[in-house]
C-alpha positions as a Python dict, from the first residue, in 0.01 Angstrom:
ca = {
    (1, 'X'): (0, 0, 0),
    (2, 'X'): (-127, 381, -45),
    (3, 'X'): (-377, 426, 177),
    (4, 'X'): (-491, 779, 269),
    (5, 'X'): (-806, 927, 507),
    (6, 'X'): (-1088, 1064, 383),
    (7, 'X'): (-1427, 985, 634),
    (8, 'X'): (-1742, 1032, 481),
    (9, 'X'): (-1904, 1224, 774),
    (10, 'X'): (-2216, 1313, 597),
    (11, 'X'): (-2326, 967, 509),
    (12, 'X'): (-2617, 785, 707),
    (13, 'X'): (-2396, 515, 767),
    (14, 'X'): (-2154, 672, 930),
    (15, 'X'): (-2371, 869, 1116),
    (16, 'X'): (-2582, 583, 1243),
    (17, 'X'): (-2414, 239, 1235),
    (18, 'X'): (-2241, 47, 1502),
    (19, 'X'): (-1947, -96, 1594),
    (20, 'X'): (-1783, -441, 1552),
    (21, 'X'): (-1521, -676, 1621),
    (22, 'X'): (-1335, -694, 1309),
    (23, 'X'): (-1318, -1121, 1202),
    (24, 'X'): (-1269, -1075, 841),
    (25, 'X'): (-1251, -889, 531),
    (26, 'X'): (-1474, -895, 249),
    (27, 'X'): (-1450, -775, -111),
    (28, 'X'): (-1638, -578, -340),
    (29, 'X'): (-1626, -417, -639),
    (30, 'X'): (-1849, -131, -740),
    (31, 'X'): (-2046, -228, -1063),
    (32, 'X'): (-1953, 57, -1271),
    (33, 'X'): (-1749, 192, -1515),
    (34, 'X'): (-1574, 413, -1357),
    (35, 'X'): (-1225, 368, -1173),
    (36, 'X'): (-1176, 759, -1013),
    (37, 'X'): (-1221, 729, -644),
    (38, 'X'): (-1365, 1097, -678),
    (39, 'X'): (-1709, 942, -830),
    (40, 'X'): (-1767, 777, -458),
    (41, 'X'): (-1537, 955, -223),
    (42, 'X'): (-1556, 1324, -127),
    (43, 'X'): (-1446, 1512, 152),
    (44, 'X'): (-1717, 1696, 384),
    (45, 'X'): (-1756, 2057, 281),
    (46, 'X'): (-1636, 2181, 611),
    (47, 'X'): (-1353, 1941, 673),
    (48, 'X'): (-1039, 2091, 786),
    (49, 'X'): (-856, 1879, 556),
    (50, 'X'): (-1071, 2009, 208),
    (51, 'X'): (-830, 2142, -10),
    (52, 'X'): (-559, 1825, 43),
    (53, 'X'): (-860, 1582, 10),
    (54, 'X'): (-978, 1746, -315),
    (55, 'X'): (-613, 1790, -454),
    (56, 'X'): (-555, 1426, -359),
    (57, 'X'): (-891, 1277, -467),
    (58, 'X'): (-1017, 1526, -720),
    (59, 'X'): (-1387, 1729, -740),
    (60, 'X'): (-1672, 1549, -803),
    (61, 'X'): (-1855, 1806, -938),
    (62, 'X'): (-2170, 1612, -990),
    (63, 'X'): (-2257, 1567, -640),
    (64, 'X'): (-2341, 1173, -694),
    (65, 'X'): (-2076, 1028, -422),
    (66, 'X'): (-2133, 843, -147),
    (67, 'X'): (-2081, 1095, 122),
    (68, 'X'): (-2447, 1204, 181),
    (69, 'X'): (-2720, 1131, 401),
    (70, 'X'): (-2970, 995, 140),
    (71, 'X'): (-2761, 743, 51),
    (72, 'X'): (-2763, 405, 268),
    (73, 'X'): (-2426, 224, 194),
    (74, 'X'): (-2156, 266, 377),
    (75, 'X'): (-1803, 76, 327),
    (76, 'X'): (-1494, 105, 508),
    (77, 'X'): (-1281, 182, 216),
    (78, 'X'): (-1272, 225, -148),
    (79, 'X'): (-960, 124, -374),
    (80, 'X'): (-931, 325, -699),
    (81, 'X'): (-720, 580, -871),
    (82, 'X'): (-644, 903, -750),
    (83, 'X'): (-638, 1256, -907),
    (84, 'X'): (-301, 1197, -1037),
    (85, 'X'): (-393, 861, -1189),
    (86, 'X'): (-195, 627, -933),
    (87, 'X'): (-387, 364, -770),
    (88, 'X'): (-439, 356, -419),
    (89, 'X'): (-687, 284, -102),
    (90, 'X'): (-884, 590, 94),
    (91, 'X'): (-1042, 486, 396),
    (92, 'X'): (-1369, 635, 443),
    (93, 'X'): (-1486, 518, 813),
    (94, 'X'): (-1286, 364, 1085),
    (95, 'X'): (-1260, 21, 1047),
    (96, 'X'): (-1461, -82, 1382),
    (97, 'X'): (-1740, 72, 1228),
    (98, 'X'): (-1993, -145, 1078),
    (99, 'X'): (-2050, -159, 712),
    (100, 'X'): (-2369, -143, 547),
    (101, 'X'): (-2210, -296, 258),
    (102, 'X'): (-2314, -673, 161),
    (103, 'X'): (-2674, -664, 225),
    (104, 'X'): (-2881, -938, 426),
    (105, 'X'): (-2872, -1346, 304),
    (106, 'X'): (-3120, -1646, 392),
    (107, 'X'): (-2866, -1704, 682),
    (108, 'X'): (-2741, -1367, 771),
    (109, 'X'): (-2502, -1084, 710),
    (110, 'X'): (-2150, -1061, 691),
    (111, 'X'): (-2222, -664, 779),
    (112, 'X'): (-2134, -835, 1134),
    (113, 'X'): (-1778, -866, 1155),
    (114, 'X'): (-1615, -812, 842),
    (115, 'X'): (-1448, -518, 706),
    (116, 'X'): (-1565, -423, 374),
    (117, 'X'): (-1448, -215, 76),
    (118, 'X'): (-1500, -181, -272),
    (119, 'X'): (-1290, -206, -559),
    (120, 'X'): (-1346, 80, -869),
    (121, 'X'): (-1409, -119, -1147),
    (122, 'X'): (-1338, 36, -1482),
    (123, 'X'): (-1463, -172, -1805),
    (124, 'X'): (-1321, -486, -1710),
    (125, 'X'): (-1058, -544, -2027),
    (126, 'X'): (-789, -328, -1892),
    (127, 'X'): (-540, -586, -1703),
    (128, 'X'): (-274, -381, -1613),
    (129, 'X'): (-541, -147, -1390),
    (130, 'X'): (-647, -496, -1278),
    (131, 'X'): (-355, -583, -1154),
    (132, 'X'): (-265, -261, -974),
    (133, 'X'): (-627, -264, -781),
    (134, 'X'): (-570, -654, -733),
    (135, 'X'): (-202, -583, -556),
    (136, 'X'): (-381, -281, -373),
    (137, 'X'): (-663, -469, -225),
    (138, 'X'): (-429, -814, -102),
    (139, 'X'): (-182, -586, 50),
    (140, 'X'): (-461, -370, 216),
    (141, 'X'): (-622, -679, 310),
    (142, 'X'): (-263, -862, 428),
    (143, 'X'): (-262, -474, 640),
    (144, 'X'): (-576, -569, 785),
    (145, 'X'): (-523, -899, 888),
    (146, 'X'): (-192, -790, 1090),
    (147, 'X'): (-371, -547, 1256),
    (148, 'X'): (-669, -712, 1434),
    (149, 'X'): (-488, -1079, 1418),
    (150, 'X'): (-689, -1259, 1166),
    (151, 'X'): (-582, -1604, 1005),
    (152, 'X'): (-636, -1540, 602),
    (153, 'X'): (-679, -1914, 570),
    (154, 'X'): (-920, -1918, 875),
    (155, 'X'): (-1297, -1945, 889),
    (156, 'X'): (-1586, -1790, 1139),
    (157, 'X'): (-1901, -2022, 1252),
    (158, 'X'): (-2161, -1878, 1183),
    (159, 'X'): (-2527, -2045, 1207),
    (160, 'X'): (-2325, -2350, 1184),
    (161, 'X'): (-2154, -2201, 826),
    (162, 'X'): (-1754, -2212, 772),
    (163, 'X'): (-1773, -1816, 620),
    (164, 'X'): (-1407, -1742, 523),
    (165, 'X'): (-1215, -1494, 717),
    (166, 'X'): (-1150, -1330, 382),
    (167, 'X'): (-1427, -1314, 147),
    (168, 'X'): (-1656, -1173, -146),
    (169, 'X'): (-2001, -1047, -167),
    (170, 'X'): (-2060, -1311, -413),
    (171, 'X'): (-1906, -1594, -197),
    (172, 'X'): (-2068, -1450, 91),
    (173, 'X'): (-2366, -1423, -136),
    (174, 'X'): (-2379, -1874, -223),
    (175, 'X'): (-2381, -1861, 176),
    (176, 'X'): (-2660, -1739, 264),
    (177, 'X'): (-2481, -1442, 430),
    (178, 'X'): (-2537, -1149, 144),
    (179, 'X'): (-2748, -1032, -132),
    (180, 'X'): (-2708, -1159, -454),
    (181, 'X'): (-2433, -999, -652),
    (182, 'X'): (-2123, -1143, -817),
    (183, 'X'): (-1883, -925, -755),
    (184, 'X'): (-1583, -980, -761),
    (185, 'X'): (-1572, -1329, -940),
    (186, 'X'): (-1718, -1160, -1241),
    (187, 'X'): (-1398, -943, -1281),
    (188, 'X'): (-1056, -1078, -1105),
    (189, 'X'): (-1088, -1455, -1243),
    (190, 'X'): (-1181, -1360, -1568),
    (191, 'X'): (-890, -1100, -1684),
    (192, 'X'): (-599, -1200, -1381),
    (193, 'X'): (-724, -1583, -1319),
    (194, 'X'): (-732, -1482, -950),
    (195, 'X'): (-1021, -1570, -750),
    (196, 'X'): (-1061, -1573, -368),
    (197, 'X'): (-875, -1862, -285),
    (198, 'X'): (-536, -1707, -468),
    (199, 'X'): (-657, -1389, -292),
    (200, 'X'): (-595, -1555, 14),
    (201, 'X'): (-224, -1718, -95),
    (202, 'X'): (-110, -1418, -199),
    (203, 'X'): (-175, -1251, 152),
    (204, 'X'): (-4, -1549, 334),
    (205, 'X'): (264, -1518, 118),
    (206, 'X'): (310, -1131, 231),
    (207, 'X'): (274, -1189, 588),
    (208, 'X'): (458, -1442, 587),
    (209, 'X'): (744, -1282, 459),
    (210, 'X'): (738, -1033, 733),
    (211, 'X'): (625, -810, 503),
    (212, 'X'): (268, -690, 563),
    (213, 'X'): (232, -360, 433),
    (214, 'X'): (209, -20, 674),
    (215, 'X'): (-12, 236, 620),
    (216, 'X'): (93, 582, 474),
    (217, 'X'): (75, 930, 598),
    (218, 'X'): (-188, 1166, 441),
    (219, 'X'): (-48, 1367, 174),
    (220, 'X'): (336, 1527, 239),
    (221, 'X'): (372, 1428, 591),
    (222, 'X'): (616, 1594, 788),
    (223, 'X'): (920, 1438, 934),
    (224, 'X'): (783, 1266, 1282),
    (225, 'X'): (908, 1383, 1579),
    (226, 'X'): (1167, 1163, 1777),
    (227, 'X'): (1039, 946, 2047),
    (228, 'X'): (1115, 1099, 2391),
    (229, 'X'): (1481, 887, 2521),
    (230, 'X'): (1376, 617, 2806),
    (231, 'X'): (1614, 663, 3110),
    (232, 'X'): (1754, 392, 3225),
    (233, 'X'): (1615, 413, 3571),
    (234, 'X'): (1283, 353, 3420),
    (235, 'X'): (1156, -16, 3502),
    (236, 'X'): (1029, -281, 3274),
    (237, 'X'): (651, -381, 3426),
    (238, 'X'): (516, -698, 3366),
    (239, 'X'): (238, -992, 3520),
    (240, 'X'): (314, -951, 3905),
    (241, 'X'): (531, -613, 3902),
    (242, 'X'): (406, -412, 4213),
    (243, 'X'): (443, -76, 4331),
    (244, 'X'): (400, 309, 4265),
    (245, 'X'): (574, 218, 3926),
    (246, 'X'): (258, 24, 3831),
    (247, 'X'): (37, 243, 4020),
    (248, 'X'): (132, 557, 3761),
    (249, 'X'): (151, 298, 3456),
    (250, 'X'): (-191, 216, 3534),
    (251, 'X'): (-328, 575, 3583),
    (252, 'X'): (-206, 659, 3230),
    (253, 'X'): (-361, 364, 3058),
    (254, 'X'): (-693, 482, 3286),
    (255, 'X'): (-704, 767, 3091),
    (256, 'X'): (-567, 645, 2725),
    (257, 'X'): (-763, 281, 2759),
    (258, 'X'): (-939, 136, 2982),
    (259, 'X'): (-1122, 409, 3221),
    (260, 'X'): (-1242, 113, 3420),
    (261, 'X'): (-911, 7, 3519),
    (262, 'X'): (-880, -47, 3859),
    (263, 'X'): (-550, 153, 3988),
    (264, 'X'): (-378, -105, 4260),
    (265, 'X'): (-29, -92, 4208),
    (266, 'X'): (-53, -463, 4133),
    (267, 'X'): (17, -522, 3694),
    (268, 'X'): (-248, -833, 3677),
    (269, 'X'): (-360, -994, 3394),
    (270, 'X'): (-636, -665, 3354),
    (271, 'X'): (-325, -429, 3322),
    (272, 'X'): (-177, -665, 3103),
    (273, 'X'): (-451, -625, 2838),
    (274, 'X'): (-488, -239, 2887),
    (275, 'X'): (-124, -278, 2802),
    (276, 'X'): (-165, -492, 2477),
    (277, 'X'): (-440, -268, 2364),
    (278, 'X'): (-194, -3, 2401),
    (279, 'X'): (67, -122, 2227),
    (280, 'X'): (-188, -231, 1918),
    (281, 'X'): (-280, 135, 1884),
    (282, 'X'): (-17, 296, 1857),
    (283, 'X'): (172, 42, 1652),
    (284, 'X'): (390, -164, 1907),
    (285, 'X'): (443, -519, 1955),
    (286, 'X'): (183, -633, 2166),
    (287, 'X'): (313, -841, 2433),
    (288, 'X'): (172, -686, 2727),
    (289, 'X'): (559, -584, 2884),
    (290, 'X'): (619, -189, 2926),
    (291, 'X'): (907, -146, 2838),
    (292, 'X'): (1152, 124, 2726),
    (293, 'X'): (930, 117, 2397),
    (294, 'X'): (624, 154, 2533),
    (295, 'X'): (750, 407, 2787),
    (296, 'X'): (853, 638, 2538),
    (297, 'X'): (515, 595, 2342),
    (298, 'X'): (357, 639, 2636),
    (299, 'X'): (575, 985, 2712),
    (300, 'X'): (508, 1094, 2386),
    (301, 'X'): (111, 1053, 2386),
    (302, 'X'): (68, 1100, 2761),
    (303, 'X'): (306, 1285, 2902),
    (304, 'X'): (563, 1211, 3231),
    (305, 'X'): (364, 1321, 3457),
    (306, 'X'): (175, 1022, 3742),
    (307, 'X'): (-174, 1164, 3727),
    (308, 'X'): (-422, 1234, 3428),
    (309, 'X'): (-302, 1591, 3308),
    (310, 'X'): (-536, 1847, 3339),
    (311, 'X'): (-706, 2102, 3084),
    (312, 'X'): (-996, 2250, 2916),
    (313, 'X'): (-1306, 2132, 2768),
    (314, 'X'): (-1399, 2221, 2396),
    (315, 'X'): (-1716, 2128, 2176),
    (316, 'X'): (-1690, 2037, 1824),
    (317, 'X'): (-1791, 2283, 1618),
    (318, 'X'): (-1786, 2145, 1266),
    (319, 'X'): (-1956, 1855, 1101),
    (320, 'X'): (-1669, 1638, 1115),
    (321, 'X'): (-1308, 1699, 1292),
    (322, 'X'): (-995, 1565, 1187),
    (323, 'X'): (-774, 1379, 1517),
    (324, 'X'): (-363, 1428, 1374),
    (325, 'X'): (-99, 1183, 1532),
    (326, 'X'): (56, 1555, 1579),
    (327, 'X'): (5, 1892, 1606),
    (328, 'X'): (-65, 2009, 1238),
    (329, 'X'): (-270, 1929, 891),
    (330, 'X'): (49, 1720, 736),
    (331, 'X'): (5, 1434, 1017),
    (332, 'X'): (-237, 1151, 918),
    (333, 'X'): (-563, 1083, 1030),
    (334, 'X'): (-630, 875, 1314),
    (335, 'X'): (-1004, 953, 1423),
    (336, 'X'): (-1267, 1188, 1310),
    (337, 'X'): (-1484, 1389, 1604),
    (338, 'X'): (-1842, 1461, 1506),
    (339, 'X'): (-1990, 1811, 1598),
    (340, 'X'): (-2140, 1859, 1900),
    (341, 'X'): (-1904, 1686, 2077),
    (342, 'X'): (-1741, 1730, 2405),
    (343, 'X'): (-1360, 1677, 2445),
    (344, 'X'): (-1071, 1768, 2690),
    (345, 'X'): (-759, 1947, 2589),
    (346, 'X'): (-450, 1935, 2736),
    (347, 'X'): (-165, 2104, 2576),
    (348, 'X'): (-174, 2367, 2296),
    (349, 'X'): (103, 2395, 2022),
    (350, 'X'): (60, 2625, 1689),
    (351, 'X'): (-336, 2603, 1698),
    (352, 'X'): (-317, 2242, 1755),
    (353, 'X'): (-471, 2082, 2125),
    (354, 'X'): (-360, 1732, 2220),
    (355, 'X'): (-671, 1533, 2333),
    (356, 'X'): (-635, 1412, 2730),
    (357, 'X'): (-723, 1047, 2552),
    (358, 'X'): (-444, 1031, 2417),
    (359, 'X'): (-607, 993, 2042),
    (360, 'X'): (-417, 1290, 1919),
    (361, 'X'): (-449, 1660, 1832),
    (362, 'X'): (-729, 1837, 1655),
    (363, 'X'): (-749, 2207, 1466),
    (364, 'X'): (-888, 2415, 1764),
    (365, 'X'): (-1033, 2678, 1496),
    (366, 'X'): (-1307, 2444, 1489),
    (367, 'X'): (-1336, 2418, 1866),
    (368, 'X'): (-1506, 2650, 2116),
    (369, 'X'): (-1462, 2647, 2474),
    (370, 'X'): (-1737, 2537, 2697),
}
């Protein structure tokens, strides 16, 4: 899988949607001729990331892409070919953010719990580009369901419905649960003989294999730091540990998790989940033990010290603000802050400042101190 970042800020979707629960995925593709992801994705004009998304994506020098606040679709993602002419996946909002992608059925909207992206089509005779988008968007998909734990054979009830975990607008569509398009069964069955039920073989077949796919760094990442070493005097925490060991495990996830945590010293089955949640983010397994993994995770985003660390506030000062897994422009993208925001920094590093969530480091040239 190539995915890279690109958050279309500007859009009214972003700027106004909601959150979800992930339960599925659903397809689309986009209708048009047209298989540069430039014609739909574009960087805000103030981003601190411009120049790499531009080089990466390429211009779209008539204006018509999807990042703008007249327009009122919004999708997740968009799988297409970049400036250099490979094929890959940019991911335009976070994916707990609701779509405003599939439109409104007799029964409903899969808008409500399933992440969406569309698929540049180009004229529809070309298999080999087919094939590439068609590997891109299982393996994305296969990603996807890894990350939030979703069973690509299983369904969702709703309104008394079976809706597939992974779908299509025009699946969705003969449920009552979108508008009335066909994508993608006009495309994918007709030149590749794949349709949504091979769709979701082929992303068994990846996980299954222990293979799901991981998702890349935004363009020429640097080399990541090493994890901070784990002493050995460090103790493994689990469902009825107890003492001043849990007591600072818990303070930490306070601040990185769960701020309504309740700090006891006793690791219950609440710290257990603030746990799991903190292994899922920052790409752990996720059964609820600290151990020397997560300690060292935990050094690295946190610090070693027992209490929340202290800082300085900063607002937001441009339109939309990059959060780095570390301290520079080569890191991906985790997060994007909107201005006008208020956030707390705790350590400083090359014109970088490390967020006191935990989230990750932002450009502080587009920060002012309040």
């Amino acid at each position: 899988m190539n995915l890279y970042t690109c958050m279309q800020t500007n859009s009214r979707c972003y700027k106004n949607t909601s959150s979800i629960k992930p339960v599925g995925i659903l397809w689309h593709s986009t209708g048009a001729n047209n298989p540069n992801l430039k014609r739909y994705v574009q960087p805000a004009d103030d981003s601190d990331n411009y120049k790499a998304d531009i080089a990466k994506i390429g211009k779209n020098y008539n204006k018509n892409d999807y990042n703008h606040a007249a327009l009122s679709s919004g999708l997740n993602a968009f799988i297409g070919k970049f400036a250099d002419g490979s094929v890959g996946t940019v991911q335009t909002m976070p994916w707990e953010y609701r779509p405003w992608g599939c439109g409104v059925g007799k029964k409903g909207s899969c808008n409500d719990g399933w992440i969406q992206f569309e698929i540049c089509e180009d004229n529809l005779k070309d298999k080999d580009y087919a094939q590439k988008v068609y590997n891109e968007a299982v393996e994305l998909t296969a990603y996807l369901c890894k990350k939030y734990g979703l069973n690509p054979n299983g369904t969702v009830n709703r309104n008394g419905i079976a809706i597939p975990v992974i779908t299509c607008h025009n699946d969705a569509s003969k449920l009552g649960f979108a508008s009335n398009h066909s994508d993608i069964n006009h495309w994918f069955p007709n030149i590749l003989g794949k349709n949504m039920i091979n769709v979701r073989e082929d992303v068994t077949r990846i996980l299954g294999g222990g293979s799901a796919p991981k998702e890349s760094s935004t363009p020429a990442p640097a080399p990541k730091p090493a994890a901070p070493s784990v002493t050995p005097s460090e103790p493994i925490l689990r469902v009825g540990s107890k003492g001043d060991a849990v007591r600072s495990l818990q303070t930490k996830l306070k601040a990185i998790i769960n701020p309504n945590l309740i700090i006891d010293g006793d690791f219950g089955n609440n710290t257990k989940n603030a746990v799991i949640n903190f292994q899922k983010k920052y790409g752990l397994t996720p059964d609820g033990i600290y151990g020397p993994k997560s300690a060292a995770k935990m050094k690295e985003v946190y610090g070693s010290s027992n209490q929340a660390p202290a800082g300085y506030k900063v607002k937001i000062t441009a339109s939309a603000l990059n959060v780095r897994r570390g301290p520079g422009s080569s890191y991906s993208v985790v997060n994007v802050l909107r201005r006008g925001e208020i956030y707390t920094i705790v350590k400083e590093q090359n014109g970088w400042g490390q967020l006191k969530s935990g989230q990750g480091w932002i450009s502080l040239k587009f920060t002012q101190k309040v």
